[in-house]
VEXDREN-2710 file (C-alpha; in Angstrom, 1 decimal):
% VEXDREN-2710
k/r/px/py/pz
1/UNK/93.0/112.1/107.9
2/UNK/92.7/114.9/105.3
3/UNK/89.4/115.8/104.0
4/UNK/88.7/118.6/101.4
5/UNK/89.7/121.8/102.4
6/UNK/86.8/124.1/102.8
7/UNK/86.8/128.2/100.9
8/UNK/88.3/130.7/102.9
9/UNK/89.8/133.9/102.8
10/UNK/93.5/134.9/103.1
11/UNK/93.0/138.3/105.2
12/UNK/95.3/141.4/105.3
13/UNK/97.0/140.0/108.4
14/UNK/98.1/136.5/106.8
15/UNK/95.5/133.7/107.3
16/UNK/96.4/130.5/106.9
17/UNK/94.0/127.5/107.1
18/UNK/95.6/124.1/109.3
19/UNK/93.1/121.1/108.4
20/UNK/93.2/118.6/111.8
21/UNK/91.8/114.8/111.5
22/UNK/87.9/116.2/111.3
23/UNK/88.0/120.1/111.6
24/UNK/89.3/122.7/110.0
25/UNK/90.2/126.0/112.0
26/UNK/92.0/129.7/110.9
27/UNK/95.3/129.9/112.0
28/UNK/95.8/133.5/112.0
29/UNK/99.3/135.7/112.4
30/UNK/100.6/138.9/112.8
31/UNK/104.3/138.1/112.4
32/UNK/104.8/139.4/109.1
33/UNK/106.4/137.0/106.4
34/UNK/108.6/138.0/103.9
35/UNK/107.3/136.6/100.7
36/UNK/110.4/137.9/98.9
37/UNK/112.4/135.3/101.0
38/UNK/110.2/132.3/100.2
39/UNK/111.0/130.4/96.6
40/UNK/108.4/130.9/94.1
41/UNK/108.7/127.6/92.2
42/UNK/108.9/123.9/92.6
43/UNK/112.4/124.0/91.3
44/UNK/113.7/127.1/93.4
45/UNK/112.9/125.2/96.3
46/UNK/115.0/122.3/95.7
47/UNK/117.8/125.0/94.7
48/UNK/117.6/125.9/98.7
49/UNK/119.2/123.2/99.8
50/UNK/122.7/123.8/98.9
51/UNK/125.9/122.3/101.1
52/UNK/127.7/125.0/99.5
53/UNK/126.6/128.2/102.1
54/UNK/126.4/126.2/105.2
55/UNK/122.9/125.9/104.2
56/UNK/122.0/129.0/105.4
57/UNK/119.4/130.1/102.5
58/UNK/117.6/126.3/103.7
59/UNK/117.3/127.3/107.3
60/UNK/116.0/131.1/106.7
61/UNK/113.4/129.7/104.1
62/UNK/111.5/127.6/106.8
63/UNK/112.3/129.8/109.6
64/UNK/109.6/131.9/108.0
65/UNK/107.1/129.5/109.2
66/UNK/108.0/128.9/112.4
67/UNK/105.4/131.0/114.2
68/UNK/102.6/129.8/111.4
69/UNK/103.9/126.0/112.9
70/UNK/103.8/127.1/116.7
71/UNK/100.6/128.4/116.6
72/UNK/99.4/125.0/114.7
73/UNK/101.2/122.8/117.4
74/UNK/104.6/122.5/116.4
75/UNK/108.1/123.1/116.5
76/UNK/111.2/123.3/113.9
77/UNK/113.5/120.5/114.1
78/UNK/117.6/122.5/115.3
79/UNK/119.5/122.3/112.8
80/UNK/122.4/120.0/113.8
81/UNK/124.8/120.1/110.9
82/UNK/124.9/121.4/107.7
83/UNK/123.0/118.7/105.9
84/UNK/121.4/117.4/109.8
85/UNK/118.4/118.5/111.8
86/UNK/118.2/117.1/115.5
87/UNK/114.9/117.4/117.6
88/UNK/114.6/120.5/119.7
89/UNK/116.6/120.9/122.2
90/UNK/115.7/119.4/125.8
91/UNK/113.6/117.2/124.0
92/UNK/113.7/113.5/124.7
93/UNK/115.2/111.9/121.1
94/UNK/112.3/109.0/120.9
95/UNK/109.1/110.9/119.9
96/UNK/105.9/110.2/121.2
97/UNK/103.8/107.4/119.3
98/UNK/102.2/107.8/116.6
99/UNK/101.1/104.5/115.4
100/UNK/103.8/104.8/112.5
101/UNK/106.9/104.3/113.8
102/UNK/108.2/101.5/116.3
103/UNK/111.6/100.1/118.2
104/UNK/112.3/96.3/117.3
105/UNK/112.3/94.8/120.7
106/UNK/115.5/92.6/119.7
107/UNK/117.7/95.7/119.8
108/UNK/115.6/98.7/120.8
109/UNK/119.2/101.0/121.5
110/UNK/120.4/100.7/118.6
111/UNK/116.9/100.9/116.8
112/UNK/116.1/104.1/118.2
113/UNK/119.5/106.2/116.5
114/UNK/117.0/106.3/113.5
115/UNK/115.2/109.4/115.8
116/UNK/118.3/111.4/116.3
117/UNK/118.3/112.9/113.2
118/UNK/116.7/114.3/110.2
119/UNK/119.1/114.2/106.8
120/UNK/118.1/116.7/104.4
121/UNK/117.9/115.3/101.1
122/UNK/116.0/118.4/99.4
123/UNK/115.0/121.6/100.3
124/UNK/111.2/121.1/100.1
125/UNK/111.4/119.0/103.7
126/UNK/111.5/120.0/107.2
127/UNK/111.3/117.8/110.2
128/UNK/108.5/119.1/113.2
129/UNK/107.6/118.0/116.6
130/UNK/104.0/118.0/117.6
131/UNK/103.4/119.8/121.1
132/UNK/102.3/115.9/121.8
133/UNK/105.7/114.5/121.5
134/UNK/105.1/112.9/117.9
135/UNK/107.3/114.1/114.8
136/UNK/106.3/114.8/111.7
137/UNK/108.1/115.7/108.3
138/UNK/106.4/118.3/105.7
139/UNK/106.7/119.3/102.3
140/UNK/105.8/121.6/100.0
141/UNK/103.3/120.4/97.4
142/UNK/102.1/123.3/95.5
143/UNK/103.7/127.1/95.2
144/UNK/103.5/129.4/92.5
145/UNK/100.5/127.3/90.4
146/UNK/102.5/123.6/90.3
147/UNK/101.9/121.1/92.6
148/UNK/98.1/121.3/92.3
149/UNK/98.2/117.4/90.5
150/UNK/100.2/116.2/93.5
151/UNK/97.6/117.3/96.0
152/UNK/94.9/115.6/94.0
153/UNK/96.2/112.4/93.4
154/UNK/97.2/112.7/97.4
155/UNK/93.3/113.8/98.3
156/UNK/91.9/110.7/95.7
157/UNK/94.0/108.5/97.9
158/UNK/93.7/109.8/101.0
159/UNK/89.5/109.8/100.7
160/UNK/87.7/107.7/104.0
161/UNK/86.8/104.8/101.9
162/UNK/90.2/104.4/100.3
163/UNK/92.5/104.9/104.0
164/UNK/90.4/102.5/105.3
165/UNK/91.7/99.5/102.9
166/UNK/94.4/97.4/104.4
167/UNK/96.0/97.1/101.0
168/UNK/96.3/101.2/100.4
169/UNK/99.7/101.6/101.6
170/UNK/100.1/105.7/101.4
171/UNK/101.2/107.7/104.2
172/UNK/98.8/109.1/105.1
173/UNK/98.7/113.5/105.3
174/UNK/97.8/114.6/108.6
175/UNK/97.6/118.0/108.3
176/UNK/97.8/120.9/105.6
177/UNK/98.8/124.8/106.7
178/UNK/98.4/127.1/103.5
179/UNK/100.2/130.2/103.2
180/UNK/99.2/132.2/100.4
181/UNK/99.8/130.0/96.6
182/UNK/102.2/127.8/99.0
183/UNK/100.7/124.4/100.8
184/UNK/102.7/122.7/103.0
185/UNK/101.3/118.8/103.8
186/UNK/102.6/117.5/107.0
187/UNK/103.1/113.3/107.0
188/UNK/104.1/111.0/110.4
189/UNK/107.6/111.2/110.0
190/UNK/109.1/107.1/109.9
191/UNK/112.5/106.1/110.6
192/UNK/113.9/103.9/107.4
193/UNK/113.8/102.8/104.0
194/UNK/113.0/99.8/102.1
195/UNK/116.8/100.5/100.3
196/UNK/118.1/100.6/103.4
197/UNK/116.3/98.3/105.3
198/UNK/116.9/95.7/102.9
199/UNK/121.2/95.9/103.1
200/UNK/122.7/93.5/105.0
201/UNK/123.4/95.6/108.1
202/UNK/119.8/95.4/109.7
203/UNK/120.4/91.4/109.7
204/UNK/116.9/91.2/108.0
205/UNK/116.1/87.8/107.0
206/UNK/115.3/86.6/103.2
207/UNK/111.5/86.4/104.2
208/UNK/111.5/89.7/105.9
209/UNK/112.7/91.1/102.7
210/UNK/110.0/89.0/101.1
211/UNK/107.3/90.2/103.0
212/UNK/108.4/94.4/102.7
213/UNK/108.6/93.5/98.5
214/UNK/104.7/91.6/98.6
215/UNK/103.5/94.5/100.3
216/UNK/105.5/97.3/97.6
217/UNK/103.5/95.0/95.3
218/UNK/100.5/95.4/96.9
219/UNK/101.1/99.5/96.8
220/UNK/101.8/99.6/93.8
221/UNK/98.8/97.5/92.4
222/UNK/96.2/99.6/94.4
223/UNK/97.0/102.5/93.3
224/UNK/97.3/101.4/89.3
225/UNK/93.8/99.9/90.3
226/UNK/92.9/103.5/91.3
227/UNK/94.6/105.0/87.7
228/UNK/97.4/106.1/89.6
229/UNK/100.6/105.5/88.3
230/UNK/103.7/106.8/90.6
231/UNK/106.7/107.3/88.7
232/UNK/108.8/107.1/91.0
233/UNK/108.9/104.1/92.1
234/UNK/112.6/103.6/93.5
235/UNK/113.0/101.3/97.4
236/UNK/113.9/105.2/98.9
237/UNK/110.2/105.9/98.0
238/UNK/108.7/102.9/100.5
239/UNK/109.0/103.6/104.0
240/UNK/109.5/101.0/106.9
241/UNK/107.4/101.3/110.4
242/UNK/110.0/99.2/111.9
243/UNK/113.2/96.8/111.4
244/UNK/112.6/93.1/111.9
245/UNK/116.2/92.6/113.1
246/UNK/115.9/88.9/112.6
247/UNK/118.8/87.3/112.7
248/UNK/120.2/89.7/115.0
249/UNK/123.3/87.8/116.3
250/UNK/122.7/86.3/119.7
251/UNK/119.1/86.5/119.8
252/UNK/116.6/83.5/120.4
253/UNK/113.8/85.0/119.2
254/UNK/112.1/86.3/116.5
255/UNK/109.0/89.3/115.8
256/UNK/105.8/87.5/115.1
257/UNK/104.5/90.6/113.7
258/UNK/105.6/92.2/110.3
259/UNK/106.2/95.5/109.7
260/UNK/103.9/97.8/107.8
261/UNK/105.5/99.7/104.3
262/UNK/104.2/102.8/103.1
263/UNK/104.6/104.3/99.5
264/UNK/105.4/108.1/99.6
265/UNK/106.0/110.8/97.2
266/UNK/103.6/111.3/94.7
267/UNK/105.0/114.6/93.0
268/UNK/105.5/112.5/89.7
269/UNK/102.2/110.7/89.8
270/UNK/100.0/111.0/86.9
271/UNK/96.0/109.6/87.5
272/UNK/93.4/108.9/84.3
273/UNK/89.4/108.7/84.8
274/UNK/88.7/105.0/85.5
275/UNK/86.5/104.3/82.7
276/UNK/89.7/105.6/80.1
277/UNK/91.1/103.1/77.5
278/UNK/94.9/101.4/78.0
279/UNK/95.6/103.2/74.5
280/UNK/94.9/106.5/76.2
281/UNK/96.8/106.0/79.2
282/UNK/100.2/106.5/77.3
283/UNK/102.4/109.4/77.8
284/UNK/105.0/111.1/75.6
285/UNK/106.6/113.5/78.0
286/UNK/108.2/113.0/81.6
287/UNK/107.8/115.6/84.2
288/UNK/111.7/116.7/85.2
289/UNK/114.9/116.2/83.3
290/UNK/116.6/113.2/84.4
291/UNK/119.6/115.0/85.6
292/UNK/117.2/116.4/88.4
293/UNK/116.0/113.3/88.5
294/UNK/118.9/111.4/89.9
295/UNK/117.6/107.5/88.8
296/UNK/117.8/105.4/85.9
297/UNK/116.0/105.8/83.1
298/UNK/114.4/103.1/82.3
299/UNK/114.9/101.6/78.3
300/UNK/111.2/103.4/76.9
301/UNK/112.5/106.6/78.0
302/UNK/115.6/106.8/75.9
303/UNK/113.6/106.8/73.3
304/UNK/113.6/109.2/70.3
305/UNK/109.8/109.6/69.8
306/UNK/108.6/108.7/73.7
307/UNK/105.8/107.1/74.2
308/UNK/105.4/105.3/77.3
309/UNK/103.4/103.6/79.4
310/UNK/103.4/104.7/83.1
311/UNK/102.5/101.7/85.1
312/UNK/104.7/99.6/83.0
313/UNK/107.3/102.2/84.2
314/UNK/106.3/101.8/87.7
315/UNK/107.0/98.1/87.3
316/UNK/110.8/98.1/86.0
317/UNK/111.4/101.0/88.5
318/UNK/110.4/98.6/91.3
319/UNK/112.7/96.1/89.7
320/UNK/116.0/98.2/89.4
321/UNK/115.5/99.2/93.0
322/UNK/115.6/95.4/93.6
323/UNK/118.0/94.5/90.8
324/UNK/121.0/94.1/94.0
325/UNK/118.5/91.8/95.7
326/UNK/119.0/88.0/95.5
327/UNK/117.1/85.0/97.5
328/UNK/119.1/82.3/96.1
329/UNK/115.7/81.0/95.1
330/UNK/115.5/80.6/91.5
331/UNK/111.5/80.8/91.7
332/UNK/111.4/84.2/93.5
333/UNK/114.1/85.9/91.5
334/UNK/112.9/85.1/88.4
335/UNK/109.9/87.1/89.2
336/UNK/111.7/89.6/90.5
337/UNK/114.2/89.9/87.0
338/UNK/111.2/89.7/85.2
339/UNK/110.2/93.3/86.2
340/UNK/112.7/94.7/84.9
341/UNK/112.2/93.1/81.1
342/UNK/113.3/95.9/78.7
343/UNK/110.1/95.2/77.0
344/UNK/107.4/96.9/78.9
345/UNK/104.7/94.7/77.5
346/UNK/106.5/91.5/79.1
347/UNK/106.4/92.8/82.2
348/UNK/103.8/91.8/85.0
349/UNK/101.3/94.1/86.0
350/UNK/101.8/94.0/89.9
351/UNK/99.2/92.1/90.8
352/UNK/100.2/89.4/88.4
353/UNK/103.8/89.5/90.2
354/UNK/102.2/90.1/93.6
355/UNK/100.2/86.4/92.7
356/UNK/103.0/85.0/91.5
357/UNK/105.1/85.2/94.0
358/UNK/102.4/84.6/97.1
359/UNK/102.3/81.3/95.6
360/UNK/105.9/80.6/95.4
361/UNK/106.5/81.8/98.8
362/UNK/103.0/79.4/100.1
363/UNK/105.0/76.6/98.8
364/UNK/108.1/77.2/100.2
365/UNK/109.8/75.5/103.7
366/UNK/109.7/78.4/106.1
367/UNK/113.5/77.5/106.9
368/UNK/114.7/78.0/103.2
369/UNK/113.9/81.7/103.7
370/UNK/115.9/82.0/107.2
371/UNK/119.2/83.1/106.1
372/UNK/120.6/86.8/104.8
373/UNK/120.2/86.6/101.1
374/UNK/123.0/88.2/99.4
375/UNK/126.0/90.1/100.5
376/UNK/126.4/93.6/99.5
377/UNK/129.5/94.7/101.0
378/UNK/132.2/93.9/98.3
379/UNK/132.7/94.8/95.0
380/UNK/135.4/95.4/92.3
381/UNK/136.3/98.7/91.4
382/UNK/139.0/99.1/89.0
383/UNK/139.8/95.9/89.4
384/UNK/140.3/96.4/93.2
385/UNK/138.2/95.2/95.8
386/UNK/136.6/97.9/97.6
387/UNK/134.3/96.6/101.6
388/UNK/131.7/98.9/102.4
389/UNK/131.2/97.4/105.3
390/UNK/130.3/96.1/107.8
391/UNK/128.9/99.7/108.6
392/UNK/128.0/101.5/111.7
393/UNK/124.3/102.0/112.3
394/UNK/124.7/105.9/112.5
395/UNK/126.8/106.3/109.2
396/UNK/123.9/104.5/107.0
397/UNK/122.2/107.9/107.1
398/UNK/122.5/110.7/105.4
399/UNK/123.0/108.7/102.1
400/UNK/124.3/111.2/100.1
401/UNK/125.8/113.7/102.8
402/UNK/129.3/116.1/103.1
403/UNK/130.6/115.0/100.1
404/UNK/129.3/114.9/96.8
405/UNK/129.5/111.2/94.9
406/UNK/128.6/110.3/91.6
407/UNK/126.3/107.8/91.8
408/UNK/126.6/104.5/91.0
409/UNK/123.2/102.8/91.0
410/UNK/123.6/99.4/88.5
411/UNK/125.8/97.0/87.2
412/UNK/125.2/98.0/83.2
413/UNK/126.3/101.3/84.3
414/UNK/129.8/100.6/85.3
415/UNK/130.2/97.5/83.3
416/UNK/133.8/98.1/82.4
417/UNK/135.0/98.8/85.3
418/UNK/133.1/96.4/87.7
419/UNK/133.0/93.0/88.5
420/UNK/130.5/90.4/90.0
421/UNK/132.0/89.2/93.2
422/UNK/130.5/85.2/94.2
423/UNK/130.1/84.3/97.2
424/UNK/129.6/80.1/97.0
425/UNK/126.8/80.1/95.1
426/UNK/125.0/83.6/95.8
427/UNK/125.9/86.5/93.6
428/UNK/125.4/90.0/94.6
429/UNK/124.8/92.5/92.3
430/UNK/126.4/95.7/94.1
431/UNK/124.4/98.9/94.6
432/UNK/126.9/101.8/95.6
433/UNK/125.2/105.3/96.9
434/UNK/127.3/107.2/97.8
435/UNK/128.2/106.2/101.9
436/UNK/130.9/109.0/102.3
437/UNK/132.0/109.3/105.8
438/UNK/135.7/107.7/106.4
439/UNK/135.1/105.0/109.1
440/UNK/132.1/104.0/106.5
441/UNK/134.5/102.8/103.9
442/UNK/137.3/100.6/103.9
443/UNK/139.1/100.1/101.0
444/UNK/141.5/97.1/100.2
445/UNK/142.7/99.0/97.0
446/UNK/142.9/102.0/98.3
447/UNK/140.6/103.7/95.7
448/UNK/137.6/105.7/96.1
449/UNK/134.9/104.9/93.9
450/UNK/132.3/107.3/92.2
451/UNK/133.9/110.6/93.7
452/UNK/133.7/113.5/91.7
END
């Protein structure tokens, strides 16, 4: 739990202030840091994490830290590769518990390669383990004067009578170390996403993918109920305490418990007083150009004279990230298109689609939902079929690692040059992100798709 952080006093020999669960205590050192070495923006962070030098400006950024972590209880991830961090060495792999992350008992081996690494996806992340065993990710959330709107919408959330709600889905930010303008906010580091939790290679059933999308509803809708709206509300922004694994091949059981999902990232989020009017909660700017962006834009932000209403973007966010998802139940998926209405005011609020679809699935034979939904290992590409799978476990992650890929995230994008592929009578609309390593792709064509 994070409470308000108290005054204090950064001293001539570097304080820096570590909030626990209930306390807060100095954390002082004499290891002199080189400010000179740490970024001074937002945006220079990111810029750290480059492929290009081996990483090597990445790796001397954080290793400022490391005795400011050490003396607050933990220790820097190795760096494995040059986009990989491993736990430290003569570590066990599997961390201690920390009531956020879990092994499905249905295939606990192959489950627990989510541990054995951390893929760096931007420089403002670091992977830690806790002298107690337990891992933990952190981030930078303000530096140089920005951020200081991230760690208030975070705080607003993160308050005793809001973390207390079952239906407040944040991760929650266990601890906070400050060095000088720079705050680093340290989060229970979880294994997978929603994205890819939902392909077809965890053999998740259609109502485990049902349950992980009621409950990205049910995110979503307390925070707009808070005047939070996200921003960024893309499937690798929901995180996954465990995999169901249901239809694991072979097995003659099933979990009888669901996993938790947990919304993360609130960088973009924007938050209005709750008495404020829905005429005033429009915005005509967005926070980073969508080239540093890296998702679709959705249809109100392409326009000339932008004016926009967040949690209406929120909504068709949430329903591009499921646009490759398909139940084969008309019920559910028209619900599911309807987010994604290029009319913001026709689309549900997300308790109206939450509703909606709790009734649907109430009414529903438990057995209708038992299957795997759509397939999302072929596609066309140039008219030539291209298999992206089936995958191994270990080559799901990094995502977008040792080769750079354009990405192609939906079918209007590539319309030309893609085709639906049917499979009886389930469609699936392909979602392509860039899985690079060899063994992960196997090409029937013989072309590679999306590489720049």
């Amino acid at each position: 739990m994070v409470y308000r952080v108290p005054p204090f006093v950064l001293t001539a020999s570097i304080s820096v202030v570590l909030l626990l669960a209930t306390t807060a205590r100095l954390v002082t050192t004499r290891r002199k840091i080189c400010r000179e070495k740490i970024p001074k923006t937002i945006d220079e962070w990111r810029k750290i994490y480059d492929d290009g030098d081996e990483n090597f400006a990445y790796w001397n950024v954080w290793i400022q830290f490391k005795e400011l972590f050490e003396q607050a209880g933990f220790r820097l991830w190795r760096k494995r590769s040059d986009l990989i961090l491993a736990p430290p060495l003569g570590d066990e792999v599997i961390p201690g518990p920390s009531g956020y992350a879990y092994l499905s008992f249905l295939n606990p081996s192959l489950a627990a390669m989510q541990w054995e690494r951390f893929n760096l996806m931007n420089g403002r992340f670091f992977a830690l383990r806790h002298v107690d065993g337990r891992d933990f990710v952190v981030r930078v959330i303000t530096v140089g004067g920005q951020g200081h709107d991230h760690l208030r919408i975070i705080r607003k959330l993160s308050t005793k009578s809001n973390l207390v709600l079952s239906n407040n889905h944040i991760l929650p930010m266990e601890h906070e170390i400050f060095y000088e303008d720079v705050h680093l906010g340290i989060y229970p580091m979880l294994g997978w996403s929603m994205r890819a939790v939902m392909t077809r290679l965890f053999t998740n059933s259609v109502e485990d993918i049902m349950y992980l999308i009621l409950q990205a509803l049910e995110a979503v809708s307390f925070i707009h109920g808070l005047g939070i709206a996200h921003r960024d509300v893309f499937l690798n922004n929901f995180l996954v305490e465990w995999v169901p694994h249901t239809l694991i091949p072979g097995s003659t059981r099933r979990p009888t418990t669901r996993p938790r999902l947990y919304l993360i990232d609130f960088e973009l989020a924007v938050d209005f007083p709750a008495d404020s009017l829905p005429a005033d909660r429009l915005l005509t700017d967005f926070p980073v150009s969508f080239d540093v962006y890296g998702q679709t834009p959705a249809p109100e932000l392409l326009e000339k004279e932008l004016t926009y209403c967040p949690f209406r973007l929120d909504i068709w966010q949430l329903g591009k990230g499921l646009a490759f998802f398909k139940s084969s139940i008309s019920e559910i998926d028209d619900i599911l298109e309807s987010l994604e209405n290029a009319d913001p005011a026709k689309r549900p609020t997300a308790i109206e689609a939450l509703d909606k679809l709790d009734h649907v699935m109430k009414n529903l034979p438990p057995s209708s939902l038992h299957n795997l939904g759509c397939d999302l290992r072929y596609l066309y590409a140039s008219d030539k079929e291209v298999e992206l799978g089936p995958l191994c476990l270990s080559e799901v992650p990094p995502i977008l690692n040792h080769v750079k890929w354009r990405r192609v995230n939906f079918l209007d994008e590539i319309k030309d040059d893609l085709k639906i592929v049917a499979f009886g009578e389930q469609i699936s609309y392909p979602c392509v992100r860039g899985l690079q390593s060899e063994s992960a792709q196997k090409f029937r064509g013989g072309g590679r798709l999306g590489e720049t």
